[in-house]
Every structure is written in structure tokens, then in C-alpha cells.
Backbone as CSV, one residue per row, in Angstrom:
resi,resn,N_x,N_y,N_z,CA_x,CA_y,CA_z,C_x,C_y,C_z
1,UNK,98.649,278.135,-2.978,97.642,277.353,-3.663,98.199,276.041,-4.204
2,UNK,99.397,275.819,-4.099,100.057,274.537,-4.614,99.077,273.315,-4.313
3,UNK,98.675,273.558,-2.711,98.248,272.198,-2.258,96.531,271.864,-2.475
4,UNK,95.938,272.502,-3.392,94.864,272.821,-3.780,94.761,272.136,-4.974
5,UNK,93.558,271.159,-5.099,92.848,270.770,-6.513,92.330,271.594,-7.314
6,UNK,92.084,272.902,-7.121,91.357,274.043,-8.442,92.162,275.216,-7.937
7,UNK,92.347,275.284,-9.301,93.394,276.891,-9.499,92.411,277.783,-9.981
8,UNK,91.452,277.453,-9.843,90.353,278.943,-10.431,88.742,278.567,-9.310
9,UNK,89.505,278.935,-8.069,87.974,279.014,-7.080,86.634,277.867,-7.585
10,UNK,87.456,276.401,-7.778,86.292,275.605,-8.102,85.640,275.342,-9.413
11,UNK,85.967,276.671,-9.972,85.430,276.027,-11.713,85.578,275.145,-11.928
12,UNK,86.804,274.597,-12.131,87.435,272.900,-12.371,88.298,272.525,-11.425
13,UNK,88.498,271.508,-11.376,89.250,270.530,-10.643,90.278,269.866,-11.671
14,UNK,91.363,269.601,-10.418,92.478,268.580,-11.360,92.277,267.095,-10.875
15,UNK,92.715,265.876,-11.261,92.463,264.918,-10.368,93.900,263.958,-10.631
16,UNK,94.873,265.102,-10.459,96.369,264.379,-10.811,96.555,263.125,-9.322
17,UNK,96.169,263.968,-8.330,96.137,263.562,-6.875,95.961,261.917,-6.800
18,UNK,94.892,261.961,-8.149,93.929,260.900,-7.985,94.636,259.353,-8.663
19,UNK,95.810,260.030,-9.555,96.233,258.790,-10.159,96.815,257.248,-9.763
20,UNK,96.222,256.206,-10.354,96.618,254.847,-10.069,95.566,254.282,-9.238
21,UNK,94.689,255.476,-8.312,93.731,255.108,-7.262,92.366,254.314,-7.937
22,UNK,92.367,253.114,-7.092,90.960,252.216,-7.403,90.172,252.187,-6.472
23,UNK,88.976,252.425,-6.308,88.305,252.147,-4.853,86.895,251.191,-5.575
24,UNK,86.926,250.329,-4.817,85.510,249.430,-4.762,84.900,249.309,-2.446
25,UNK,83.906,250.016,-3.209,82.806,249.997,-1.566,82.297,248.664,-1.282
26,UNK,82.120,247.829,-0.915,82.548,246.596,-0.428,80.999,246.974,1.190
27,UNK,79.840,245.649,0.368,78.960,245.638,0.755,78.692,244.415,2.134
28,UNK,79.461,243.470,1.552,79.265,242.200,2.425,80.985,241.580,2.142
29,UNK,81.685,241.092,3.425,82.209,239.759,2.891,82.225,238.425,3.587
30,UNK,82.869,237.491,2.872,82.298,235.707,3.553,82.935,234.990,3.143
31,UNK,83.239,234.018,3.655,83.886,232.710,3.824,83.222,231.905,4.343
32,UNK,83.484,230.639,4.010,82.595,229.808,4.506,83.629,228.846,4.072
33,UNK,83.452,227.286,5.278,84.361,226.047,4.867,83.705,225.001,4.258
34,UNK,82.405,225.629,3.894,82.026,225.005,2.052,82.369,224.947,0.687
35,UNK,83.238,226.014,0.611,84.000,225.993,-0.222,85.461,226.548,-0.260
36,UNK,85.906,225.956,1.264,87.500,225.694,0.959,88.022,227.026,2.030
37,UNK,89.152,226.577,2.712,89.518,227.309,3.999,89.846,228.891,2.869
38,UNK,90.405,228.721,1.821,90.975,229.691,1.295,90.330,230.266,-0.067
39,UNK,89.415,230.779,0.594,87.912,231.162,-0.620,87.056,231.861,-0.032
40,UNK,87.299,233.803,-0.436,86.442,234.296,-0.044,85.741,235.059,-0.751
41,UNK,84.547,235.644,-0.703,83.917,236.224,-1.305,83.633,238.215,-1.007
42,UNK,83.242,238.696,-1.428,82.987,240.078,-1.541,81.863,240.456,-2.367
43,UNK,80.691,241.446,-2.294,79.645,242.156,-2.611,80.231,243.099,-2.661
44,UNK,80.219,244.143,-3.620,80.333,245.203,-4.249,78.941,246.507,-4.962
45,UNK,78.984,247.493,-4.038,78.148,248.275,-4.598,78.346,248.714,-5.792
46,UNK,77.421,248.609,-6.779,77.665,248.810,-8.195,78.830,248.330,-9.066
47,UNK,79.504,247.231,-8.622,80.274,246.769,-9.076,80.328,244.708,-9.064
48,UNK,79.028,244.185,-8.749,78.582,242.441,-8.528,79.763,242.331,-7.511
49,UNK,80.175,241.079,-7.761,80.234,240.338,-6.939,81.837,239.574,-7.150
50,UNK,82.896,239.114,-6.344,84.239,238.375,-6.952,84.460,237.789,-5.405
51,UNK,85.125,237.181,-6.039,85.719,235.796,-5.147,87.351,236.202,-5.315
52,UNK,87.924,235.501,-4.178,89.231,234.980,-4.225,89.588,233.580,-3.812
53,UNK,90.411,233.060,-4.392,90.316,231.732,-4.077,91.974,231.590,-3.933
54,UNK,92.931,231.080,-2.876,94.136,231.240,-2.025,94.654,232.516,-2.160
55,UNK,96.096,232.391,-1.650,97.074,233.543,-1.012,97.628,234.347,-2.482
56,UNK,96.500,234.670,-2.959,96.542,236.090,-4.206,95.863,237.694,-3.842
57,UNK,96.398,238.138,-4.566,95.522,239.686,-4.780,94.467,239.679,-6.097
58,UNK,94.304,238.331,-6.663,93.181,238.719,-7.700,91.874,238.532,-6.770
59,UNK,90.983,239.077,-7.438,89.694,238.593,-7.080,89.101,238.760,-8.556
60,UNK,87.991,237.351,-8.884,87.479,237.316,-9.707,85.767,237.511,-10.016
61,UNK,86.078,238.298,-11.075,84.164,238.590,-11.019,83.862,237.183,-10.998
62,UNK,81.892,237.168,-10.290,81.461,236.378,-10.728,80.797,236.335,-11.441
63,UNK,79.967,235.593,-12.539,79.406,235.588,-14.041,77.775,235.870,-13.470
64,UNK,77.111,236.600,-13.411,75.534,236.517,-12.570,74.803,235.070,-13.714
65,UNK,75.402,234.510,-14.704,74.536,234.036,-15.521,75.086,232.268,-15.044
66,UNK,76.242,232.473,-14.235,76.714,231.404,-13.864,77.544,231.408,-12.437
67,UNK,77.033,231.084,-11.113,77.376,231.750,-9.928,78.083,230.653,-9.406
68,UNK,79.264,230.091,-10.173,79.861,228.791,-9.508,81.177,229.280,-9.806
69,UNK,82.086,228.782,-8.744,83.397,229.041,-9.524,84.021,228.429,-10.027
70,UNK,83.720,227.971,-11.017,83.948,227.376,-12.632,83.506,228.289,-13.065
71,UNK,82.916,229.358,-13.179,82.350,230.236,-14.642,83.191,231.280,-13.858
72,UNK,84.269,231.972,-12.958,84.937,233.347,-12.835,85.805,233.794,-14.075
73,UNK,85.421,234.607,-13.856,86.591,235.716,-14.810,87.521,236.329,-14.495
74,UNK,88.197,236.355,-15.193,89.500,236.977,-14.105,89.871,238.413,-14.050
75,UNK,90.000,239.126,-13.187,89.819,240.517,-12.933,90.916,240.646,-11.836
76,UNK,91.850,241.529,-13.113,93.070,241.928,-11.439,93.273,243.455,-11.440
């Protein structure tokens, strides 16, 4: 049973397995050379919307109250 998430037939679960793990489901993505060879965007189910803008791993929310990127937030 080592390799098993519940030590009691399912009552509970452990979710040690699970640690450090992030997942975002990823609805749409886009680029466009309207705004710059190195600027892309991503849709997120239940999670809006972030951009990246060059050779990083951030992507930044975008503000729904301000959809330019001048108003991102930064989210890493």
C-alpha cells in the first residue's frame, strides 16, 4: 500500500504527492506583432487572463478594470 494515496479504502486521501504542484487549464493563447514580437498572452479557466512580455517565466495578471499593459500585476 506504500504507493497508494488512502490508507483506509478511500475515506481520506493524502495529497503529499501533490506538493509544490500548480496547474492553470489554459483556454486560449496569442501573440500578435501588435504588441511586440515578445508578448504573449494566455486565457485561463477560472483563473482571467496574464500576459508575458520577453524571455521570463512570469506571467502577469491582467487588471479586467484596466486591459492594457500598463495596469499588469505581477504574478510569479
Amino acid at each position: 500500500m506504500a504507493n497508494t494515496r488512502s490508507m483506509d479504502g478511500g475515506v481520506s486521501w493524502m495529497n503529499t504527492k501533490n506538493g509544490g504542484l500548480v496547474n492553470l487549464l489554459t483556454q486560449f493563447i496569442v501573440g500578435t506583432p501588435l504588441l511586440g514580437p515578445d508578448v504573449m498572452a494566455i486565457g485561463l479557466q477560472d483563473n482571467g487572463s496574464r500576459v508575458r512580455q520577453g524571455n521570463t517565466s512570469i506571467f502577469n495578471q491582467v487588471n479586467p478594470l484596466c486591459p492594457t499593459l500598463q495596469c499588469l500585476q505581477t504574478i510569479s
